[in-house]
N, C-alpha and C positions, 0 to 999 in steps of 0.2 A: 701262547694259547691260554688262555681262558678255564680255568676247570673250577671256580667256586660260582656258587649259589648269592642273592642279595640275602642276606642277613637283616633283620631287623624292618623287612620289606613290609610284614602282618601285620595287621591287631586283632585280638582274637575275635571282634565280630566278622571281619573279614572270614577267620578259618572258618568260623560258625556257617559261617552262608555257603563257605565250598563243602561243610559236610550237606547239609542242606541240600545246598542244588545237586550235590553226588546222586544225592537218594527221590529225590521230587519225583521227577518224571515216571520213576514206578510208581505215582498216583496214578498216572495220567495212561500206562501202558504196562502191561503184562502182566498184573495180578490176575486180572479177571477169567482166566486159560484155567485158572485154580476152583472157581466157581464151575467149572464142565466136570472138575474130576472130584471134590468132595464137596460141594454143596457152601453156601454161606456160612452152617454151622462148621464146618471143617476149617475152610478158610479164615474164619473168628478164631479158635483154638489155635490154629496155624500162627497166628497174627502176633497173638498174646506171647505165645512161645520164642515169638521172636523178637519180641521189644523183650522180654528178659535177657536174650540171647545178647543183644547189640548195649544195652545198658552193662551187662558185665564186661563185654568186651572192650567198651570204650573208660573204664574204669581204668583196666588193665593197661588199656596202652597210654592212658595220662599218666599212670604212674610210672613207666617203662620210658616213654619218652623225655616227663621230668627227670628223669634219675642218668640220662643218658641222651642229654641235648648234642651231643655232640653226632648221634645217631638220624634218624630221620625214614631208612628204609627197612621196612620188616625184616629184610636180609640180616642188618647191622645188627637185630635185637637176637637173633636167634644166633647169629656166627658167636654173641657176645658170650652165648650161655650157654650153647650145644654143641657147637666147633663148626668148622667150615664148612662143611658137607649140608646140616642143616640151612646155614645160612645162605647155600645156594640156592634149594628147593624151596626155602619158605620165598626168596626174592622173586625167583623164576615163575612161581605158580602166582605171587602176587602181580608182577608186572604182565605177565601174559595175559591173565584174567582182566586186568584195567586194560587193554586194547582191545580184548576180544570185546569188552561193553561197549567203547569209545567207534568196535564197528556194528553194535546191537544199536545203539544211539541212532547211526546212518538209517538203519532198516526201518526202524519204528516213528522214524522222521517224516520217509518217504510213505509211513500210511495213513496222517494227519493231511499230509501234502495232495496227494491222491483227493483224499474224502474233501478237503476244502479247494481244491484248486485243477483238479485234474492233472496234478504232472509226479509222475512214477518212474521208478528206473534210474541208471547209472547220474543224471543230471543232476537230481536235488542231492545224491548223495554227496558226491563230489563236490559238489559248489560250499554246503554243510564242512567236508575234510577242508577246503582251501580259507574258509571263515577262522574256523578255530585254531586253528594251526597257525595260522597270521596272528592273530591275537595272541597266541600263546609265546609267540619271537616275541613280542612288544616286553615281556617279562610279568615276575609275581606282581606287583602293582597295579600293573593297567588289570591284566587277569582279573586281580583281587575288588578291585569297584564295579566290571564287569557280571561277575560273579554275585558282589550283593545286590547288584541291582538285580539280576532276574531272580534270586529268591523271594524276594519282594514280592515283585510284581507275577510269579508263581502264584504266591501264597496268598495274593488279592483277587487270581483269577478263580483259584481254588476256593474263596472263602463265598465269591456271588455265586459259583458252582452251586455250592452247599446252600446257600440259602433260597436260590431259585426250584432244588429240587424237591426242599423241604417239603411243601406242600399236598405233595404228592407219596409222602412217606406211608407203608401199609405193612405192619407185619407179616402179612400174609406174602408179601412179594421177598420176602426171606425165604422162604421155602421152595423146592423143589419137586414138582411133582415125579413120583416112582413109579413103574407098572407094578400096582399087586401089593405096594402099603402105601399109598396115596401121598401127600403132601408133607414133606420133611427138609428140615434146615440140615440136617446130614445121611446125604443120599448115598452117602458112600461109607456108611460109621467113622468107627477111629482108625481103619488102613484108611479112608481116603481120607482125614484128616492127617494122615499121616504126610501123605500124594500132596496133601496140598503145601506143605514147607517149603519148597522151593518159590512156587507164586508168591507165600505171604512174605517171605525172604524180601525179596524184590522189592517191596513196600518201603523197606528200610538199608537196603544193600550199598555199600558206600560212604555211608556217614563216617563210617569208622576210617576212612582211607585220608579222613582228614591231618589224622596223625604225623602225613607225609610230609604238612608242611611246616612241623617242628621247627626247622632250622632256620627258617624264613621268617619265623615269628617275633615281634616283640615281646620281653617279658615271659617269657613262652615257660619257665617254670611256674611261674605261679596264675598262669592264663590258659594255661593247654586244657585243663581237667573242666574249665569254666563252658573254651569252646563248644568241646566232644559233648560236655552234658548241656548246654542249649539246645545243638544240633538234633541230637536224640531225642529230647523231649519235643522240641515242634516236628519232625517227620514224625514220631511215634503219634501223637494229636491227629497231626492232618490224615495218616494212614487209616488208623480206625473211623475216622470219621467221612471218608470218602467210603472204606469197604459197607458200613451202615446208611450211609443215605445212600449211597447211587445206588446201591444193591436195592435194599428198601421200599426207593421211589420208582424205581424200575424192572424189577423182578431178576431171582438168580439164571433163570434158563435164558435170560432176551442175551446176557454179558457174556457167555462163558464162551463164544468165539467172535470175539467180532476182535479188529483191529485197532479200533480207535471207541474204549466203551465212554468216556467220557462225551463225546459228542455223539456216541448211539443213544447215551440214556437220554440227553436233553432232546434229543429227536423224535423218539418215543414217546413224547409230547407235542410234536410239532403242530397241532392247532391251537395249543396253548399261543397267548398273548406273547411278543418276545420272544417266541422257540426259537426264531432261526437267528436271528441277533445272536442271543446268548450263546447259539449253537457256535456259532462263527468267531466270538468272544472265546469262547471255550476251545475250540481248535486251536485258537493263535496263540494263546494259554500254552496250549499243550507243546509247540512249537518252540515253546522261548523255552519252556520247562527239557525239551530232550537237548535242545543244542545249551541252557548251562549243564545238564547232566554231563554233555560231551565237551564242554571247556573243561569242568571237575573231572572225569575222566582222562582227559591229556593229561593235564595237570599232575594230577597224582599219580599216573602211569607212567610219565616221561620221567617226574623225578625218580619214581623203583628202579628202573633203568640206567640213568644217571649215576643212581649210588650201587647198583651192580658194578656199573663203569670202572665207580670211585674205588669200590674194594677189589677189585681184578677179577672178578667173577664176569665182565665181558669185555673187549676189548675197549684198550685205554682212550680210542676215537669216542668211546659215548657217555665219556666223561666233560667232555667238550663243550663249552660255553660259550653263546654271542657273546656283542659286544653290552648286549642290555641285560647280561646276565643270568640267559636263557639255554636249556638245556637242550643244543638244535638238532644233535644228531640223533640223541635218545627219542627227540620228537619226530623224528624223522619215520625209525623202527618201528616205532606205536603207530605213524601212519599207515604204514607197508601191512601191518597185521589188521589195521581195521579192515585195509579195502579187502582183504582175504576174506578177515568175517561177514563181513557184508554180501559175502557171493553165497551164503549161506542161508538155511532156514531161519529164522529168527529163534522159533523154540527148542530148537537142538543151541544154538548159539547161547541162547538164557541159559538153560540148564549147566553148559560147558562153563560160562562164566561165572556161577555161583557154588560151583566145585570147585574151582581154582583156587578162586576167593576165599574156600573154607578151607582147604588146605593151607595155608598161608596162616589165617585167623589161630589152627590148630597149632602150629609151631609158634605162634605168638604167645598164646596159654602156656606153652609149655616152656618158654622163656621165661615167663611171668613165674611159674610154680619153682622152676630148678634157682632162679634168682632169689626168691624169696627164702627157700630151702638152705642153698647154700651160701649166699652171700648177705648173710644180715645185716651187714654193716656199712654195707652200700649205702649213699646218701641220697635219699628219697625227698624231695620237696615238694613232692605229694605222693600219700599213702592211698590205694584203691580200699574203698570201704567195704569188707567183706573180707581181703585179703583172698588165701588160696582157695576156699569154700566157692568163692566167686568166681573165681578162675576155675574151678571143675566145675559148676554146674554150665558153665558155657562150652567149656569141652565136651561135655554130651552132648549138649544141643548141636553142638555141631559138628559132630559125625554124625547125628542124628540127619542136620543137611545132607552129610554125604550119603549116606544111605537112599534116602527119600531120590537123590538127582540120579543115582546109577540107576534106580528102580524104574525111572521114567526114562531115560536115555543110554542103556545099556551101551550099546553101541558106536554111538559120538562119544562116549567118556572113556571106553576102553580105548580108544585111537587118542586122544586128548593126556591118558595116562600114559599110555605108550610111550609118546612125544614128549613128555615130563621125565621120563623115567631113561629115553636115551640122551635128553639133554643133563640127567645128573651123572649116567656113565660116561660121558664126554668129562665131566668136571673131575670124576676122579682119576681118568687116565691121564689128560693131560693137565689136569691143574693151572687155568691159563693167567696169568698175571699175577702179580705179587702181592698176599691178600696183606689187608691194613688193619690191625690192632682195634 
């Protein structure tokens, strides 16, 4: 049996394009739910907060993963520095969170699909699970060209996006009308600025999971810190600059429920020259953007998994590798839990996955801080610039997430924390497999 990973399979514009395509698709879907609850101004402050957010974060784990190549799943960084028990929950909360996206992916597929084609429901979903998942056996390579091609061509749909709305840009459609103080960019002050954290999350949510594929990288000590901050800086570009024009050229109240706002905003023009072209351009955009989101989702989901596997934290079956060096069974579990999420609301589902995801990021920080703390002499082949300053100001930021996601979905996260919280008392009764150094 099979149980290692391809080594040396990356280069770091490869990883660049999986943190990329991780995070695209929230151009393309689910920020705009944040324009209903604080207003474009809120959602801009939200926005900011979180490109500082994911810029510390991916610092952190450049330095965390050069210093400990031998590592690759959040689990590994935290068991490294906080002991077992961390190392469970930071894995747990991260791999569950990447499936529960990989079945947010499904949902927000089938409402492009719907608006351009008329087909909804269990069909496009499943056809989308049996795409990537085939792809995903093929191994990191095939993946990995896969992958930069639709950042690519993401980032060329997104760019005529921007430039065809341009025109139509008005400050005035920033603003949100109020009953009783008329026209304002934050209709909801700083609580609904606050509300809006999780939307503007989403913008950028991912890029950091590129981290995953450390071990598959070439060169990866001195390319890792190169990828993460590429990655970061073009979603962080294209994110502010989609929530400014589309908002912009098409007013904050037309976006803040619809399913599919990039092809509502170019419609909203539709006697414009080329509306429906672009429009139709722009869907299939949107399409190629959630299913790389959902290769980068497998991806980095199936490895968490994987190296649960690998350190005895789930059974030693989903440490198990094809023949092409692919992680089949872990991929397997990631399926089972998308098609669950997929039976679900999509905005209970966001919310759920971007708690997960910050629980995880939280014991990452805290790997970062207790390493630096007590192990100075560890060999760093890159240092995060800021050092621990930087790792606490993303520590608040995100509990700051967490806070903002229980406030909007009380109820899906206490069930979500439940299920976290009986999968860690399982871990400490029975202890299941023989952890690894």
């Amino acid at each position: 049996m099979s149980e290692e990973l391809k080594s040396g399979a990356l280069t770091w514009p490869k990883v660049a394009a999986l943190g990329v395509a991780l995070a695209i698709s929230g151009d393309f879907v689910g920020w705009n739910y944040g324009l209903a609850v604080g207003g474009w101004g809120g959602m801009m402050s939200a926005a900011v907060a979180m490109v500082i957010l994911f810029w510390c974060l991916t610092q952190c784990l450049a330095e965390l993963a050069a210093a400990m190549p031998e590592g690759g799943g959040f689990d590994y960084y935290a068991r490294r520095a906080l002991g077992p028990a961390a190392g469970f929950v930071a894995g747990m909360a991260a791999a569950i969170a990447l499936a529960v996206g990989a079945g947010l992916a499904m949902s927000f597929a089938t409402g492009y699909t719907e608006s351009m084609f008329g087909l909804s429901g269990w069909g496009p979903k499943i056809a989308l699970l049996i795409l990537v998942v085939g792809l995903q056996l093929r191994g990191a390579q095939e993946a990995g060209w896969i992958t930069l091609l639709i950042g690519g061509v993401t980032l060329l749909v997104l760019a005529v996006l921007l430039l065809y709305l341009m025109p139509w840009f008005q400050p005035t459609n920033l603003q949100t009308t109020t009953s009783g103080a008329g026209p304002t960019a934050f209709p909801g002050g700083w609580s609904g600025a606050a509300s809006c954290i999780p939307f503007a999350l989403f913008l950028f949510l991912g890029v950091e999971q590129a981290a995953q594929a450390a071990t598959e990288m070439k060169d990866m000590a001195r390319s890792i810190s190169k990828a993460l901050g590429v990655s970061i800086a073009v979603v962080a570009v294209m994110g502010v600059c989609v929530l400014l024009l589309v908002t912009g050229s098409t007013g904050a109240g037309q976006l803040g429920d619809v399913a599919d706002p990039l092809f509502a905003a170019v419609m909203t023009h539709g006697s414009a020259h080329w509306a429906t072209t672009v429009a139709r351009f722009v869907g299939t955009g949107a399409l190629i953007a959630i299913i790389g989101t959902f290769v980068s989702l497998a991806y980095a989901g199936s490895r968490q998994f994987y190296h649960l596997g690998l350190a005895g934290y789930l059974p030693r079956v989903f440490r198990h590798t094809n023949a092409r060096q692919a992680p089949d069974t872990a991929l397997l579990l990631l399926a089972v839990i998308a098609i669950a999420t997929a039976a679900f609301k999509p905005d209970d589902a966001m919310v759920v996955f971007i708690f997960l995801i910050s629980v995880s990021h939280v014991f990452v920080l805290l790997t970062f801080i207790h390493l630096r703390r007590k192990s100075p002499v560890l060999a760093r082949p890159y240092r995060a610039r800021g050092g621990v300053f930087l790792a606490c100001v993303a520590m608040v930021l995100s509990v700051a997430v967490m806070m903002s996601c229980y406030h909007l979905q009380a109820k899906a996260l206490t069930v979500a924390i439940g299920a976290l919280m009986a999968l860690w008392v399982y871990y400490l009764i029975a202890k299941p497999g023989s952890m690894e150094a």
